[in-house]
C-alpha distance (Angstrom), angle and dihedral (degrees) to the residues before:
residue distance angle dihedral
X1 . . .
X2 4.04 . .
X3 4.12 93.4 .
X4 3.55 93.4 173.9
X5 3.72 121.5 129.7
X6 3.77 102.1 -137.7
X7 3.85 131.1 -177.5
X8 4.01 123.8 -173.2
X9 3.90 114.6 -123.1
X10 4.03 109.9 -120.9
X11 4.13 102.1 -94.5
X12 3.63 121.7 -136.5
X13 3.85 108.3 -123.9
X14 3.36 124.6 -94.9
X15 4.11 118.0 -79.9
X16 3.85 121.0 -111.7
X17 3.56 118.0 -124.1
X18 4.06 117.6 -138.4
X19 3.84 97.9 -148.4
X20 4.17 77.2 -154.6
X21 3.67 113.0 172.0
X22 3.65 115.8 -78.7
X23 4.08 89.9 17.8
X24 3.75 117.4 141.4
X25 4.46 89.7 -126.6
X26 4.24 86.8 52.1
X27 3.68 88.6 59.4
X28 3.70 95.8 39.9
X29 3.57 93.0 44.5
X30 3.92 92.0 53.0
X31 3.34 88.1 51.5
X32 4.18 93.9 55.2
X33 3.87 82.0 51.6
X34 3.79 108.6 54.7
X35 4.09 78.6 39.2
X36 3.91 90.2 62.6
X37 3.41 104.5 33.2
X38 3.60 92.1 57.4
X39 3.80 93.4 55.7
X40 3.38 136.8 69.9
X41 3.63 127.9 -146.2
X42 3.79 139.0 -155.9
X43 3.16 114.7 -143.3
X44 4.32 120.8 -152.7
X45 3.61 127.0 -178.6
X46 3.59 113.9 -100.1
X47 4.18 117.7 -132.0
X48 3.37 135.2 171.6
X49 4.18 79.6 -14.9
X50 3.87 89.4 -59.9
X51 3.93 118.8 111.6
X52 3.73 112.8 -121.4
X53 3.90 122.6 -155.8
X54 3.88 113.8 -161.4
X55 3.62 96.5 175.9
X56 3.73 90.8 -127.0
X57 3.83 106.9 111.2
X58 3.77 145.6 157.1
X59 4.00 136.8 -179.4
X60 3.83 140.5 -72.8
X61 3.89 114.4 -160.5
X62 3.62 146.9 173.4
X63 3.56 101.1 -93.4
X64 3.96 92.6 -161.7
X65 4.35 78.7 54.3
X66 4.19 105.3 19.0
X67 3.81 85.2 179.8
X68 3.69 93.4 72.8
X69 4.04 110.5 72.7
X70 3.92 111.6 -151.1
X71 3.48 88.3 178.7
X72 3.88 160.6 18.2
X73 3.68 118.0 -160.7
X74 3.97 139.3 179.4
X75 3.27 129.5 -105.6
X76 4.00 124.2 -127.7
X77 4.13 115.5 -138.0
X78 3.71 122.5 -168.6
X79 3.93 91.7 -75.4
X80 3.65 99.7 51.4
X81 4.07 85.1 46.9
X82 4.07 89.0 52.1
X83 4.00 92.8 40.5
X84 4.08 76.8 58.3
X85 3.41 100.2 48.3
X86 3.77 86.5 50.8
X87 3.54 100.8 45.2
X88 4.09 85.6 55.1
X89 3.83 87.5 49.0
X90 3.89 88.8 62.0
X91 3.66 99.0 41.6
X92 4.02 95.4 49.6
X93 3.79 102.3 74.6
X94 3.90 91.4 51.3
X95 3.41 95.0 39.6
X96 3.88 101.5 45.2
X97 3.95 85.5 47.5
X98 3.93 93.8 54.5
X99 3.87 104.0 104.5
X100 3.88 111.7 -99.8
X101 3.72 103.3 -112.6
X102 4.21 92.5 54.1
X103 3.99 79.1 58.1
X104 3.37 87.1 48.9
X105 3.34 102.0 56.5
X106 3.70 97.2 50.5
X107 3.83 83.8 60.1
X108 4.20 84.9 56.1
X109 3.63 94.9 46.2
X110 3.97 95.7 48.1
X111 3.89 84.3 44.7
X112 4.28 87.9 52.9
X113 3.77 92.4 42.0
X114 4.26 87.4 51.3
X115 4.12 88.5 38.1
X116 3.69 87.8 51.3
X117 3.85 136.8 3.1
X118 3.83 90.7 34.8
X119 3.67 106.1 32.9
X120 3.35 100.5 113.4
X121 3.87 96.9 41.4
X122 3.01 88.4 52.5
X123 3.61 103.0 51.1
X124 4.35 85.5 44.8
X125 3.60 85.6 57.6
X126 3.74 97.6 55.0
X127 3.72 87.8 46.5
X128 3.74 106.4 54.9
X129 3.58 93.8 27.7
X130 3.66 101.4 53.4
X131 3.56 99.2 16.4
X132 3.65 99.5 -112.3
X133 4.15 135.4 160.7
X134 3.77 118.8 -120.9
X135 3.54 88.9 -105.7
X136 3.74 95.3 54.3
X137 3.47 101.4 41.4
X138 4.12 88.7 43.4
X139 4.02 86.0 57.7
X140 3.29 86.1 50.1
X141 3.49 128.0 42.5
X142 3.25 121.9 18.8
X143 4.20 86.2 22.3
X144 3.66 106.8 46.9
X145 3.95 100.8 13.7
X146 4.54 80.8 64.0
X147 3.83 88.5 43.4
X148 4.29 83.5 57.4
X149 3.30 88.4 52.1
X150 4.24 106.4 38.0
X151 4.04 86.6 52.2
X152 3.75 99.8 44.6
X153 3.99 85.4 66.8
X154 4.11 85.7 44.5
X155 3.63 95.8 47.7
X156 3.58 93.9 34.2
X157 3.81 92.0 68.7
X158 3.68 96.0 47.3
X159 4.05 86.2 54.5
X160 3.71 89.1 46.3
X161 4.04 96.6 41.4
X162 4.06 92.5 46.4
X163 3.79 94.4 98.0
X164 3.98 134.0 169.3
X165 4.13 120.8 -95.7
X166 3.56 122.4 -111.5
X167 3.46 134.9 -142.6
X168 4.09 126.0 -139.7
X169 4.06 103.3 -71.8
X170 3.29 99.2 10.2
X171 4.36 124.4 86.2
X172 4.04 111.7 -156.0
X173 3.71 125.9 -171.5
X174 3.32 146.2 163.4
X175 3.87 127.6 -132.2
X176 3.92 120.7 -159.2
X177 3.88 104.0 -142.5
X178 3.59 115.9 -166.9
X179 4.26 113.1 -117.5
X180 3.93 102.9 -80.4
X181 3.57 96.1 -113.4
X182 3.99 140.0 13.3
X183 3.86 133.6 -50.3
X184 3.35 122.0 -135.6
X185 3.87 115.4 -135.6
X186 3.70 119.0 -159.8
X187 4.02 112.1 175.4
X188 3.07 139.5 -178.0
X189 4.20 144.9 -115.0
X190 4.13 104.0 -116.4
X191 3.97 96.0 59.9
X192 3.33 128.8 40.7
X193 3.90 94.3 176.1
X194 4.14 81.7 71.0
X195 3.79 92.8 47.7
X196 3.69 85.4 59.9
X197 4.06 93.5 40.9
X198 3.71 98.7 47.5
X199 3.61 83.6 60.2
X200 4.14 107.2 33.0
X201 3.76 97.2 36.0
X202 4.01 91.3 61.9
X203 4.20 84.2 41.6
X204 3.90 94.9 55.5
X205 3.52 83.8 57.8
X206 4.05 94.0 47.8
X207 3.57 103.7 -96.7
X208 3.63 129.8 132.4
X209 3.89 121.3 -143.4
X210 3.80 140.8 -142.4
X211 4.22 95.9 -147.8
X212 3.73 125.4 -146.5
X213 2.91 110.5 -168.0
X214 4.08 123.8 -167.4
X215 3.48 118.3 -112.3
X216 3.46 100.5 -130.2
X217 3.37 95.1 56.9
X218 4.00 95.8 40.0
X219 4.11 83.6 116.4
X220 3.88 100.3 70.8
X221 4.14 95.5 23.5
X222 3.32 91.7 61.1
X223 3.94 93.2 45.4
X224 3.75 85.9 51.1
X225 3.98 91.0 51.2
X226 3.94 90.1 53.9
X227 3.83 85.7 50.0
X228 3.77 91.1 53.3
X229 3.65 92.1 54.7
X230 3.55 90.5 42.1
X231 4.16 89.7 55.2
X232 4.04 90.1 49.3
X233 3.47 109.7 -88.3
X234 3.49 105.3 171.1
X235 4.00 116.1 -126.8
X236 3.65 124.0 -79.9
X237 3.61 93.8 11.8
X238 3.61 98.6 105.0
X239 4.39 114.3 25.7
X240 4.01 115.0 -161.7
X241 3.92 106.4 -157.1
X242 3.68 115.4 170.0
X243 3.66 117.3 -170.6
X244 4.24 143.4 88.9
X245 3.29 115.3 -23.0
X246 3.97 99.7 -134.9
X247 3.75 94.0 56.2
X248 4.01 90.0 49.3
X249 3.01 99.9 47.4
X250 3.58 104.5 45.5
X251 3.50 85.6 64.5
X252 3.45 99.0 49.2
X253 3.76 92.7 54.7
X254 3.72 94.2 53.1
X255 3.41 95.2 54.0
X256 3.94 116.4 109.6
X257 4.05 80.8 -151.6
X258 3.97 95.7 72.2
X259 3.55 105.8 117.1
X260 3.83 97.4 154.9
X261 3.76 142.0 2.3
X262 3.97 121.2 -146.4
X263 3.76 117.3 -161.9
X264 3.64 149.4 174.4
X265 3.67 123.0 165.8
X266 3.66 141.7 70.6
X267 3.91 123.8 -7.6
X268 3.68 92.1 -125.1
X269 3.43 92.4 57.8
X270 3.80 96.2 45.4
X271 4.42 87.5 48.4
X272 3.73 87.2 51.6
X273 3.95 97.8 52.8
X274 3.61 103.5 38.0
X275 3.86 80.7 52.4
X276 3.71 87.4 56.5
X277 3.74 89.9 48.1
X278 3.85 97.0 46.4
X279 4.03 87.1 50.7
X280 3.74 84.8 57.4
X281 3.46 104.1 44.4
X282 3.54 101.2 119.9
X283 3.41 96.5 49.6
X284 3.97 90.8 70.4
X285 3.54 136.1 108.4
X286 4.00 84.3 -145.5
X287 3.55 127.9 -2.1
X288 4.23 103.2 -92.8
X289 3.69 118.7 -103.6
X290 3.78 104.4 -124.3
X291 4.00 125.7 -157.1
X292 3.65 125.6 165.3
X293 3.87 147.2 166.2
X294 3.88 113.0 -159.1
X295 3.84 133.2 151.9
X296 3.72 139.8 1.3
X297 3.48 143.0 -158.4
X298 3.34 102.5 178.7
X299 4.38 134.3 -178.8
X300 3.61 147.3 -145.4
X301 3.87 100.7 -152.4
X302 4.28 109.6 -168.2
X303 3.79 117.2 -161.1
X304 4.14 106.8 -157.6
X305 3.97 83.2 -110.4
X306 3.69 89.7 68.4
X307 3.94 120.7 90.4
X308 3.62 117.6 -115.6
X309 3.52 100.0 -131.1
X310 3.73 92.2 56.7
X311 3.65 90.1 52.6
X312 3.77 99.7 44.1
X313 4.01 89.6 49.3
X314 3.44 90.8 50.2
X315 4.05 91.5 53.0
X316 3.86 92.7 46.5
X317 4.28 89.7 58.2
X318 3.34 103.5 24.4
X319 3.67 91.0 49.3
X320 3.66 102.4 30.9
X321 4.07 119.4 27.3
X322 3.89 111.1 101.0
X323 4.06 80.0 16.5
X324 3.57 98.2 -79.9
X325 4.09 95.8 -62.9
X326 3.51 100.9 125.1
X327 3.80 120.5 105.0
X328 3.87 91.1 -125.0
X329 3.83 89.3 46.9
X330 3.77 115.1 131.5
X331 3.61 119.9 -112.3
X332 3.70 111.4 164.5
X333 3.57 134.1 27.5
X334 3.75 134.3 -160.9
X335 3.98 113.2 -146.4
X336 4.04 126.6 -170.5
X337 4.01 100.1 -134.9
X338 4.02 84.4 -125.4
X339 3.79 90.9 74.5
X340 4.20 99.5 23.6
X341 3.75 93.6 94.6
X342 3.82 94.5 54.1
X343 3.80 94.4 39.6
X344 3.58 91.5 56.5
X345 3.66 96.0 45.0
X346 3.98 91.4 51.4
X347 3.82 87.0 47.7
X348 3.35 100.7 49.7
X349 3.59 91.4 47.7
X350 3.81 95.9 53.4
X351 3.67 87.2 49.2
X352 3.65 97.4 59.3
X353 3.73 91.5 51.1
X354 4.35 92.9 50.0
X355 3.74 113.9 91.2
X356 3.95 125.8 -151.5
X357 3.80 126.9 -142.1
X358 3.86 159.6 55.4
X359 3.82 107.2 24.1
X360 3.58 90.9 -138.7
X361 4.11 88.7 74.6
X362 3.69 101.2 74.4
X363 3.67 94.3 -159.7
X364 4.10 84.6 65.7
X365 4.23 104.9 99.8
X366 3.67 90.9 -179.5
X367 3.48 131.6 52.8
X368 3.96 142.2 174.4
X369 3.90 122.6 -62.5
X370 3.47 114.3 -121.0
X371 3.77 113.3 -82.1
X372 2.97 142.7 -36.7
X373 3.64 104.8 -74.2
X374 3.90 87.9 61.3
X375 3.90 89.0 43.9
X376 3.91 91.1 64.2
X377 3.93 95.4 40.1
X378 3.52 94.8 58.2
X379 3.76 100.8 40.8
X380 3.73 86.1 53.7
X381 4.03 88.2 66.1
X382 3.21 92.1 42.0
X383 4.15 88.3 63.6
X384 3.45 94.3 37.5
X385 3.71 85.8 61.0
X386 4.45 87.3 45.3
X387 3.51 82.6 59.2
X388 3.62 114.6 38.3
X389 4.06 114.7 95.2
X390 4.45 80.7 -133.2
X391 3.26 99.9 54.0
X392 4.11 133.5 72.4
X393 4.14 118.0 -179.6
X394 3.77 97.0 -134.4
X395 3.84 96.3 -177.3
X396 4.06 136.2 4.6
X397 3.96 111.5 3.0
X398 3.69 95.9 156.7
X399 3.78 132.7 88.6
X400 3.72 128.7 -179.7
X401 4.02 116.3 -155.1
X402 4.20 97.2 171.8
X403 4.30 80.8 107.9
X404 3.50 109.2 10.6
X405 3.69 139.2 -6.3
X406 3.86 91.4 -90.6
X407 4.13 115.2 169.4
X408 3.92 120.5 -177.4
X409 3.80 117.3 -119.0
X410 3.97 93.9 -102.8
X411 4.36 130.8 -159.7
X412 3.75 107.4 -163.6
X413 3.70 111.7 -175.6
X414 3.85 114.8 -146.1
X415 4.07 127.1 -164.1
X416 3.51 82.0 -166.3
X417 4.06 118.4 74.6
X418 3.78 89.7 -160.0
X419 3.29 102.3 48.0
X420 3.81 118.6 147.2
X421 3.88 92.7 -101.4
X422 3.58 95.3 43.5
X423 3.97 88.3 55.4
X424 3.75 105.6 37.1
X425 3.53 130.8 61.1
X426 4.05 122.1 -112.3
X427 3.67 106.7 177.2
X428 3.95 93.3 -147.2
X429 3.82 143.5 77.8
X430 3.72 98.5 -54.7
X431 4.01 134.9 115.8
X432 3.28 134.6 161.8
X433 3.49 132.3 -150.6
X434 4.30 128.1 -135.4
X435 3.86 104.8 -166.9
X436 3.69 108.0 -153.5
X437 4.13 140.5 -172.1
X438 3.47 114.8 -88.1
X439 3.54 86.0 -130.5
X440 3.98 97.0 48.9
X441 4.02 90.2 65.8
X442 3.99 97.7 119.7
X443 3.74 96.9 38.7
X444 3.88 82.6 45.3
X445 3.42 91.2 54.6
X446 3.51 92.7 54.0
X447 3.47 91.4 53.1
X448 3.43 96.9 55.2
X449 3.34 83.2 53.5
X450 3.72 112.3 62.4
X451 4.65 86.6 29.6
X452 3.76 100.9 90.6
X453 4.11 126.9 44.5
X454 3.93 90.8 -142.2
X455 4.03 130.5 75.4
X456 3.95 103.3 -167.3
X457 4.11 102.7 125.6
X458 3.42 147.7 -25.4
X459 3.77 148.3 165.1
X460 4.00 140.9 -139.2
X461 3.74 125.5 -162.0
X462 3.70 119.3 -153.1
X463 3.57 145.6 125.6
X464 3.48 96.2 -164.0
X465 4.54 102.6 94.4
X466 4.26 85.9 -152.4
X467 3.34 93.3 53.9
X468 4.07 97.5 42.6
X469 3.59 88.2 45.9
X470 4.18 89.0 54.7
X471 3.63 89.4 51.9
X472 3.46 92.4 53.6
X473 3.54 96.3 49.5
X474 3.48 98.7 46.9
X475 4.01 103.7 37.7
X476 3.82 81.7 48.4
X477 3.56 88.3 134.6
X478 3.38 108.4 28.4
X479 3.71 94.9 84.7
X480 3.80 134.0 56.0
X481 4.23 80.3 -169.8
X482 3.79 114.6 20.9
X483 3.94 115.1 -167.6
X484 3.64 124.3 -151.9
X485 4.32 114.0 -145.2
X486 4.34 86.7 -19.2
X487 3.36 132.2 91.4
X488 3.42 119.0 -87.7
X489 3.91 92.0 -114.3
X490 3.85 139.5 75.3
X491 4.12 105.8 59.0
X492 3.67 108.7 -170.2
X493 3.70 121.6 -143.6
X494 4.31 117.7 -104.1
X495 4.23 77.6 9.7
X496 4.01 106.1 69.8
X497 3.33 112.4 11.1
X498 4.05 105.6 -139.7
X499 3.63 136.7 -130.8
X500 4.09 144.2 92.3
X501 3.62 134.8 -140.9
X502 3.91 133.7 -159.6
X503 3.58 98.6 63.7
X504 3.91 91.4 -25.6
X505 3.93 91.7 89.8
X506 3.86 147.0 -94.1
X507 3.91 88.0 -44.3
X508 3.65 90.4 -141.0
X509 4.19 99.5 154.0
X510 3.72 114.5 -98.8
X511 3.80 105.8 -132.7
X512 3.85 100.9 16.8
X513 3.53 142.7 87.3
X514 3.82 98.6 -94.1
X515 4.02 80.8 67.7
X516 3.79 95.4 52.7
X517 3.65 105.7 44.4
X518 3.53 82.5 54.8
X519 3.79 82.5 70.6
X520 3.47 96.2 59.3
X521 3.59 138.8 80.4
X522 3.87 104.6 -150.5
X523 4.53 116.8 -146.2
X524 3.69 106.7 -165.6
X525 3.62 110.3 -148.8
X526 3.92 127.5 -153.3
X527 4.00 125.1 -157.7
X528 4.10 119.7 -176.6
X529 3.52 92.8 -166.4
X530 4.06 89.0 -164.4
X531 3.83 104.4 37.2
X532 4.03 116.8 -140.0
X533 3.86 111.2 -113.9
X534 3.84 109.8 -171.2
X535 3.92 115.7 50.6
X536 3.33 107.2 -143.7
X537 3.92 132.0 100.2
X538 4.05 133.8 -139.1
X539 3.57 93.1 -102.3
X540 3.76 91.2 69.1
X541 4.11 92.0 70.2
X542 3.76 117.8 107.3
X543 3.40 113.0 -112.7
């Protein structure tokens, strides 16, 4: 028996790679691309570690090219999705009974095989799949989807170390059960580094999982499920079933088995299960631990102290890199009229230099939105705002999807601050900007405030400490992850914790140990050591 008491040193995160010209990882990485995009993959489910073929498929393309077909992958029905639920059922006693640091070390060894053998692969994956620049699909995965997995182990034993106090005779300690049953991961298409969290976060902890995955990112998820099985991931722990949403989850949610649902994605989505699961809720063995992430609408808030270059930098990447579809992405700005003329010069100036297109051209910054589906939604603000009497398209406004689903970075300027693209979330390459008095900051503040439902991130630019300090106090809850002078994008694992709340999610701290106790379900356990053997008390003596 392995007796030893072991605790994981804190990792550094993962190192960015450049993919500069003439670098060693550029040539490497072109290589993993022409490699992929002249395959093409089928893709099965996988249960209880076996592949399963149902015979009812559908496409994965490039969406900067949705001619070319990476992929064909199955579809799972209501039996494949109970054949998963049962094959997590049999893995989860083993599994949650295998001592913490062996899990541990399979999280280490898929990190390695990711850091390492598969880097570039990886990386390609993310790319063609999902339409992603080097950069972004560097950041993240391999870079931040190995961070998830280095700091689960870290965090993991400080969760399992934290342990009650005793008093003389007696021994107290707490045990970290796993949830009695399986979580159901549903994840989405802009990270991959959550695909494989949603799922490995819950199994550090000794969960098993029913996996989701989205189908626009089926192309890397399902590389990252071979990879698992590759690093030792024992059968049934982890169950990758593509397919329609409804017909998964409807399942899920009427299984007595739910003991937890993991979730990032939109906040309709999110309603409309935890719906389900609250219909449901006597059905349970134990009422489901839910965590999600959904929507944002997040801001760039300017003070007049700030500088204008700062500000309009921060718009043009926090708004526009991987085309405005990350949660965090900025998409509406506040702008004192003292600094608008500047900002807008220094925007539009960036944005005549940033090209659009195939990701496979590293000089392209921008590439397509996700399908088509995404293509349509955003283009249909964008005319909105060519219509509306408040609204002026200051830059971009046109998208082309003849070869891929390709949107321009676009500035609409609004006179109105609630404007339907200042309230709503897009998902895509779109901001728009509310130019306000200098001397209207606070009440613009609260106004930005009390505009959108969500609270996920958001950033204020100032140089002036009074006036960052009033921002802070009154957006206090406007932001899950408030940035001071940055954009409000690009949270590093172990650095800024992430998560929203309002109707941004559960704000339970992607990457940390908030997120994995969460997958526990702690038994405190008493020992007298020297057992009392007369009942009574002092209090009962005669005086």
């Amino acid at each position: 028996m392995d007796n030893a008491i072991f605790r994981f040193p804190k990792p550094e995160n993962e190192p960015v790679k450049s993919y500069a010209p003439g670098s060693s990882e550029k040539k490497a990485l072109k290589s993993a691309l022409a490699q992929l995009a002249s395959e093409k993959w089928e893709i099965p489910l996988i249960i209880g570690g076996k592949e399963v073929y149902t015979g009812n498929t559908g496409n994965v393309v490039m969406p900067h090219d949705h001619h070319h077909v990476l992929a064909t992958y199955h579809k799972a029905g209501e039996k494949e999705v109970q054949m998963a639920i049962d094959a997590a059922m049999k893995a989860h006693k083993e599994w949650s009974d295998l001592p913490w640091v062996e899990r541990a070390s399979l999280m280490l060894r898929v990190a390695e095989l990711l850091a390492t053998k598969y880097r570039y692969i990886l990386n390609a994956s993310v790319m063609l799949g999902q339409s992603k620049n080097p950069f972004q699909a560097e950041i993240d995965a391999p870079c931040e989807l190995i961070d998830f997995l280095r700091f689960s182990t870290f965090y993991a034993s400080q969760v399992y170390a934290d342990q009650p106090y005793s008093e003389k005779g007696i021994l107290n300690r707490m045990e970290y059960r796993a949830l009695e049953g399986f979580v159901f991961s549903l994840t989405p298409f802009n990270f991959t580094s959550i695909a494989s969290n949603l799922n490995m976060a819950p199994a550090m902890m000794g969960n098993v999982a029913v996996w989701k995955p989205s189908t626009t990112a089926l192309y890397s998820n399902y590389f990252l499920m071979k990879v698992f099985k590759e690093a030792g991931l024992p059968d049934g722990v982890v169950n990758f079933i593509p397919g329609q949403g409804s017909v998964i989850g409807k399942v899920i949610t009427a299984s007595p088995d739910l003991a937890g649902f993991h979730f990032t994605g939109s906040t309709t989505t999110f309603n409309t299960l935890w719906r389900q699961i609250g219909e449901n809720l006597g059905h349970y063995k134990s009422y489901p631990k839910i965590v999600g992430e959904t929507g944002g609408k997040n801001y760039i808030f300017a003070h007049p102290s700030a500088s204008a270059l700062d500000v309009a930098t921060a718009i043009v990447r926090g708004a526009f890199e991987y085309q405005g579809q990350k949660c965090s992405a900025g998409s509406r700005a506040y702008i004192p009229a003292s600094l608008w003329k500047d900002v807008k010069e220094y925007v539009g100036d960036m944005l005549k230099e940033i090209k659009m297109g195939d990701v496979r051209d590293f000089t392209n910054f921008i590439n397509a939105v996700i399908d088509e589906a995404s293509f349509d939604n955003i283009m249909s603000y964008i005319e909105y705002a060519k219509q509306s009497p408040d609204a002026e398209i200051l830059f971009g406004g046109h998208g082309d999807k003849s070869v891929g689903y390709f949107v321009e970075p676009t500035v609409i300027q609004t006179t109105n601050p609630m404007f339907k693209s200042m309230v709503e979330e897009i998902f895509g390459p779109v901001i728009t900007v509310y130019v306000y008095e200098d001397k209207d900051y606070e009440e613009t503040l609260q106004l930005c405030d009390r505009t959108s439902p969500y609270g996920l991130t958001g950033s204020i630019f100032a140089y002036d400490r009074y006036a960052i300090d009033k921002a802070f106090n009154i957006l206090r809850y406007s932001a899950g992850n408030f940035y001071i002078n940055d954009k409000p994008t690009g949270a590093v694992i172990a650095q800024q914790p992430f998560g929203g709340s309002r109707a941004s999610g559960t704000n339970d701290k992607a990457g940390g140990p908030l997120n994995l106790i969460r997958w526990t379900n702690p038994r405190c356990i008493k020992e007298t050591l020297v057992p009392p053997t007369s009942y009574g008390y002092p209090f009962l003596g005669e005086e």
